[in-house]
C-alpha positions as CSV (number, residue, x, y, z in Angstrom):
1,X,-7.5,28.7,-17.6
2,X,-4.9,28.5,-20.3
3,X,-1.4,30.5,-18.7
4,X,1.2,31.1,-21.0
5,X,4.6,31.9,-20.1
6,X,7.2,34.6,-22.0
7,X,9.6,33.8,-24.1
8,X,12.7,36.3,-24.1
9,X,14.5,37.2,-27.7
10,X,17.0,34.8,-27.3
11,X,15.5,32.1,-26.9
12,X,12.9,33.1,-29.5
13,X,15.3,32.3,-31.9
14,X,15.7,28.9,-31.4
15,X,12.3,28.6,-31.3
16,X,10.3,25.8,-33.4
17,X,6.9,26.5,-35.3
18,X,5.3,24.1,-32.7
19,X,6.7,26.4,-29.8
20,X,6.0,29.5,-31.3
21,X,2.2,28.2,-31.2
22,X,2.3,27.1,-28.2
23,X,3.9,30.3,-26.3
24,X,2.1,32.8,-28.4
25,X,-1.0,31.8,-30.8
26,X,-4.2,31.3,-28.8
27,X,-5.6,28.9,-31.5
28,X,-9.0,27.8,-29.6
29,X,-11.6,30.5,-29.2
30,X,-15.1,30.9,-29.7
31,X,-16.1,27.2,-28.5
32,X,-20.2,27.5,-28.7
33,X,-21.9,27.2,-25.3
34,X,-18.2,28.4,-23.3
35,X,-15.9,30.6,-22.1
36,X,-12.3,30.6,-23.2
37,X,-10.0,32.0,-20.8
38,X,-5.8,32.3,-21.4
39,X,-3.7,34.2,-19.1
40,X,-0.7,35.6,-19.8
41,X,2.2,36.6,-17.8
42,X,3.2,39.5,-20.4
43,X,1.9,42.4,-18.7
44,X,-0.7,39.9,-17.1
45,X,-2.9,40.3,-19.9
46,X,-6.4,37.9,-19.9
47,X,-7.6,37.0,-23.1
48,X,-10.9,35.3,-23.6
49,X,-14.3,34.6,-25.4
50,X,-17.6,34.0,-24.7
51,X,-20.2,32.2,-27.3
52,X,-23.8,31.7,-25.5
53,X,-26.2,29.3,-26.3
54,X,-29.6,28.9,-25.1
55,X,-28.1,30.0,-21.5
56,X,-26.5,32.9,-20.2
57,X,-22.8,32.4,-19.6
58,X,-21.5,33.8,-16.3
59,X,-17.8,35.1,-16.6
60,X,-15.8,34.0,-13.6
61,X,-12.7,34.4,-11.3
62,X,-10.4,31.6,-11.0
63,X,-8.8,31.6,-7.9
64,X,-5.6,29.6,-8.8
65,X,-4.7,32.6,-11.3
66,X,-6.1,35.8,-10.6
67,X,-6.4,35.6,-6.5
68,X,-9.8,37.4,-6.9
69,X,-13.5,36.9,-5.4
70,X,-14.9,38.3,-9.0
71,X,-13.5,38.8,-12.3
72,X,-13.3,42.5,-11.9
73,X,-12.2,43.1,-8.3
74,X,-9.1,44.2,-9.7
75,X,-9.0,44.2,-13.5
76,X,-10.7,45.9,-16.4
77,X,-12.4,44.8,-19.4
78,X,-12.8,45.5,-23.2
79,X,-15.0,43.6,-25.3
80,X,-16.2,43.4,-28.5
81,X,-19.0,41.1,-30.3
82,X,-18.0,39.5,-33.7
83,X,-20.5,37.5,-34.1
84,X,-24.6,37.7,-34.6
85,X,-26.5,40.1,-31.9
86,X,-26.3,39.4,-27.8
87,X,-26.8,40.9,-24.9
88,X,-24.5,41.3,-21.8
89,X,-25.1,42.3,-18.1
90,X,-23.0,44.6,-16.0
91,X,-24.7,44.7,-12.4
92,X,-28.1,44.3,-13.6
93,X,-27.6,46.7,-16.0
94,X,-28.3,45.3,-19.7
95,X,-25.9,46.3,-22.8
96,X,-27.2,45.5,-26.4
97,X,-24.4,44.0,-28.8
98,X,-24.8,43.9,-32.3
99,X,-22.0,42.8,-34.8
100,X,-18.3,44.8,-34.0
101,X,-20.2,46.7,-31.5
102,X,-17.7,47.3,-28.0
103,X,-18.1,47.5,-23.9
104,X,-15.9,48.6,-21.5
105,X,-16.0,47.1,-18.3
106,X,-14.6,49.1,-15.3
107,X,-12.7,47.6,-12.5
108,X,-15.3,46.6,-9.5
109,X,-18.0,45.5,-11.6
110,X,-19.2,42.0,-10.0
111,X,-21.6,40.1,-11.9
112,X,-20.9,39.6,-15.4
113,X,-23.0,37.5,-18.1
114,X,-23.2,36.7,-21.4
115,X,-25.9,36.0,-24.3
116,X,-27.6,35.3,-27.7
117,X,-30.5,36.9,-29.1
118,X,-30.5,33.5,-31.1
119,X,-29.1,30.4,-30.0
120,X,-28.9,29.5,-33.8
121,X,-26.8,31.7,-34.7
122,X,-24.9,33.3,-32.0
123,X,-23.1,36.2,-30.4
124,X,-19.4,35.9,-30.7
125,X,-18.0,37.6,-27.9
126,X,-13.9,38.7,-27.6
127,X,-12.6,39.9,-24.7
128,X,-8.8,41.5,-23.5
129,X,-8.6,42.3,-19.8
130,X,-5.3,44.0,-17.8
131,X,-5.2,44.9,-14.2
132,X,-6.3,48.1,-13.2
133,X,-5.6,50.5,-10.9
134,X,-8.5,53.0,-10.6
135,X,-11.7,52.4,-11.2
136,X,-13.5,53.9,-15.3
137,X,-17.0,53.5,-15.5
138,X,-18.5,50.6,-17.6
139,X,-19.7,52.4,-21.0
140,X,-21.1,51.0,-24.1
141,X,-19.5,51.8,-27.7
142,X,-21.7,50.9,-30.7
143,X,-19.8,50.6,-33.9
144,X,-21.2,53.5,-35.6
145,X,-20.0,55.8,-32.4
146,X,-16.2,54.7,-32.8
147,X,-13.7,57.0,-34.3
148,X,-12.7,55.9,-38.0
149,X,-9.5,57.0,-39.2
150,X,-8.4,55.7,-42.7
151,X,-4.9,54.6,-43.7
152,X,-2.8,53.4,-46.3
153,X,-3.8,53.2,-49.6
154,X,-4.5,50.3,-52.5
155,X,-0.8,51.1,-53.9
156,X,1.1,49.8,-50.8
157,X,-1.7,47.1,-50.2
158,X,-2.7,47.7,-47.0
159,X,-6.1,50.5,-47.2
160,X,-7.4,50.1,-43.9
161,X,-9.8,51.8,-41.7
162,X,-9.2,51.7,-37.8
163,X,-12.1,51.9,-35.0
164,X,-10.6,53.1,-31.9
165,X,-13.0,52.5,-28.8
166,X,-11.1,52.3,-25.8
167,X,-8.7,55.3,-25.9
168,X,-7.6,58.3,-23.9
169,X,-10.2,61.0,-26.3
170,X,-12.3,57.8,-26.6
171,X,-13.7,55.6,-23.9
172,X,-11.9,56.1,-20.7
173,X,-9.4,53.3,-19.3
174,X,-7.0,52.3,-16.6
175,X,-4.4,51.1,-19.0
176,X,-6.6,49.6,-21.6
177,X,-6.2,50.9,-25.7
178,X,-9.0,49.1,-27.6
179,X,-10.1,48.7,-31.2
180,X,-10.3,47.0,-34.4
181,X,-8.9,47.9,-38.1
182,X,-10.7,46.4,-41.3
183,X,-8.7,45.8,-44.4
184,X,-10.5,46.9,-47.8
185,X,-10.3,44.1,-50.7
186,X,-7.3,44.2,-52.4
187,X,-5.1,45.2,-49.6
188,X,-3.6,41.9,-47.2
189,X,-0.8,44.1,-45.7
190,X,-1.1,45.5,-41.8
191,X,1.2,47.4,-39.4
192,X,3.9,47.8,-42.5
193,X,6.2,49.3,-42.1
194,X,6.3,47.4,-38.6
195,X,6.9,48.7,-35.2
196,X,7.8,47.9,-31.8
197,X,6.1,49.4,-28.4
198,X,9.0,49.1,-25.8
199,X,6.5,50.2,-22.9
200,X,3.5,47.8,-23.6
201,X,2.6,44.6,-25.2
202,X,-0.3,44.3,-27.3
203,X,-2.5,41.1,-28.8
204,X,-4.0,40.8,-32.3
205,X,-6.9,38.9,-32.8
206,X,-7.7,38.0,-36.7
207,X,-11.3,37.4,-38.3
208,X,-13.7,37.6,-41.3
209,X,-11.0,35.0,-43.0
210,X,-12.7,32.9,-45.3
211,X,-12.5,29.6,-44.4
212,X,-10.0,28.8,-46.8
213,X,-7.5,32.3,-46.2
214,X,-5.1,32.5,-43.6
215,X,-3.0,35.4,-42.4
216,X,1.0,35.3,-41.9
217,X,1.4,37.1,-38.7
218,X,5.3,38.2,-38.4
219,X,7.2,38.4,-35.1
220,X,10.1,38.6,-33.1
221,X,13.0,41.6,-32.8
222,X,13.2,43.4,-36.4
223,X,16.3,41.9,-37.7
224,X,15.5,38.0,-36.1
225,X,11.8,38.0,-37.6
226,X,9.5,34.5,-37.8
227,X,5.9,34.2,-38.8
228,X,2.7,32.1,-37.3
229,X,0.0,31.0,-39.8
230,X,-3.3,32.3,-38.1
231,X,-6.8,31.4,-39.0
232,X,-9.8,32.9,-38.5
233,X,-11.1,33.6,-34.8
234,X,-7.5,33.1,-33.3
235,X,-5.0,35.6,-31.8
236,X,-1.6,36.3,-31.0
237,X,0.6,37.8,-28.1
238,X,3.3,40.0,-28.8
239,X,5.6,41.1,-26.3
240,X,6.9,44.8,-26.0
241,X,10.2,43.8,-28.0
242,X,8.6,42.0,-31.4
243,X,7.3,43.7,-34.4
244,X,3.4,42.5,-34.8
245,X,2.4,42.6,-38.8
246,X,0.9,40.6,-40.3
247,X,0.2,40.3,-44.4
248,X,-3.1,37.7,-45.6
249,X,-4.0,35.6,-48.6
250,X,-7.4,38.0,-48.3
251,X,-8.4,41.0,-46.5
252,X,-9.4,40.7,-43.1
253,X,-9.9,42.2,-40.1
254,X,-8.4,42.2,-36.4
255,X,-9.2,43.5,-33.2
256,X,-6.0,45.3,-31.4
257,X,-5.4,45.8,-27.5
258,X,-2.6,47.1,-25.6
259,X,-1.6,47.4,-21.9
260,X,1.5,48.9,-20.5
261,X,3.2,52.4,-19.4
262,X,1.0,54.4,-21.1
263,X,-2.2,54.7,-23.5
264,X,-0.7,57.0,-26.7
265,X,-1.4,55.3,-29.7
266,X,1.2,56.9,-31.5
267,X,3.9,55.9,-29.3
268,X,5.7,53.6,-31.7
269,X,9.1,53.0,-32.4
270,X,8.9,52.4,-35.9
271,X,11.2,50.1,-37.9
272,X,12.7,50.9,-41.5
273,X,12.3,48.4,-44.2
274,X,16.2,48.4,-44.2
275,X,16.2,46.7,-40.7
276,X,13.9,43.7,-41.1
277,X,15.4,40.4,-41.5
């Protein structure tokens, strides 16, 4: 397992391109026939994916990192499926997962697994996990059951529609805010104006990039801003301090996840245009 360490605002800005990536860009994802596993000590967040072959793929505890006899024993679980249909096991129970469908997994669930329907062309599973303190149970979200809410519009270049699955009138969490927000063509812009959340971190992860589009994913206090170029399947960490926008070469999507003091998803403290730098 991958741990990553914070990084505080002042010495974000010293910071390099190269350390930038390497404290906050989690560039190697979806590996067929693995799982991918980082840890992060902001707000202990686990970030991970799961791309099964011709066998199941078991998701595990490691004991150097998480202290635990199973993945869950203490932790909850939202995941999502970018990739072609799969299947995975909760307890023997068996959850179907097309394209962008989602699953929450509640804290005491031991035996998790992973699969394809075809090995050919297979699931792409993403995955956030924070601990938990109480246990939700594990529930199934299929795309077409999320709550759409459209934003923006083509003038300001960011028309977007937002899927919210784990949320407090949504799926029910511990801590965990869950979703994912598609772009329309012609708009590249998210999260703009930009905002912080003081009382919770929260990760991005980017895909449906073309192979040959990338995404400019600003960060860092409003007024001391950087950028990482992201590519598709790879996300970021941004700390409670640091905007998170991000503005492509294309339209894209991105699947969002928070953790912290609380699960409003309006509690923002929004930035003015004025104040970036």
């Amino acid at each position: 397992m991958d741990v990553r360490h914070p990084a505080d605002p002042v010495r974000f800005r010293t910071m390099s391109s190269g350390q930038l990536k390497e404290t906050f860009l989690i560039d190697d994802l979806f590996r067929a026939g693995e799982v991918s596993l980082v840890y992060s000590h902001i707000d202990r967040a686990i970030v991970g994916s799961v791309v099964p072959l011709d066998q199941p793929l078991r998701l595990q505890a490691s004991r150097k990192e998480m202290a635990a006899d199973y993945f869950a024993q203490r932790r909850e679980i939202g995941i999502i499926n970018i990739g072609a249909a799969g299947k995975v096991v909760v307890d023997g129970t068996e959850y179907d997962m097309n394209k962008q469908d989602g699953l929450y997994i509640g804290r005491g669930s031991r035996e998790i697994s992973f699969s394809s329907s075809d090995p050919s062309d297979p699931a792409k599973f993403y995955f956030v996990s924070y601990p938990a303190h109480k246990e939700f149970p594990t529930t199934h979200a299929k795309i077409a059951d999320a709550l759409p809410a459209k934003l923006g519009s083509l003038k300001d270049s960011n028309q977007r529609t937002i899927f919210k699955y784990i949320h407090p009138n949504g799926i029910k969490s511990s801590q965990l805010v869950m979703g994912l927000t598609q772009l329309e063509e012609g708009s590249v812009w998210n999260t703009m104006p930009a905002h912080t959340h003081e009382r919770r971190s929260e990760i991005y992860m980017y895909f449906d990039l073309e192979d040959d589009s990338v995404v400019f994913h600003f960060m860092g206090e409003p007024e001391e801003t950087k950028h990482i170029v992201i590519r598709n399947g790879q996300a970021v960490i941004s700390p409670s301090w640091s905007i998170h926008s991000g503005a492509g070469s294309r339209n894209y999507a991105f699947i969002w996840s928070m953790g912290g003091e609380n699960q409003d998803f309006d509690d923002m403290d929004w930035v003015s245009m004025e104040k970036l730098g």
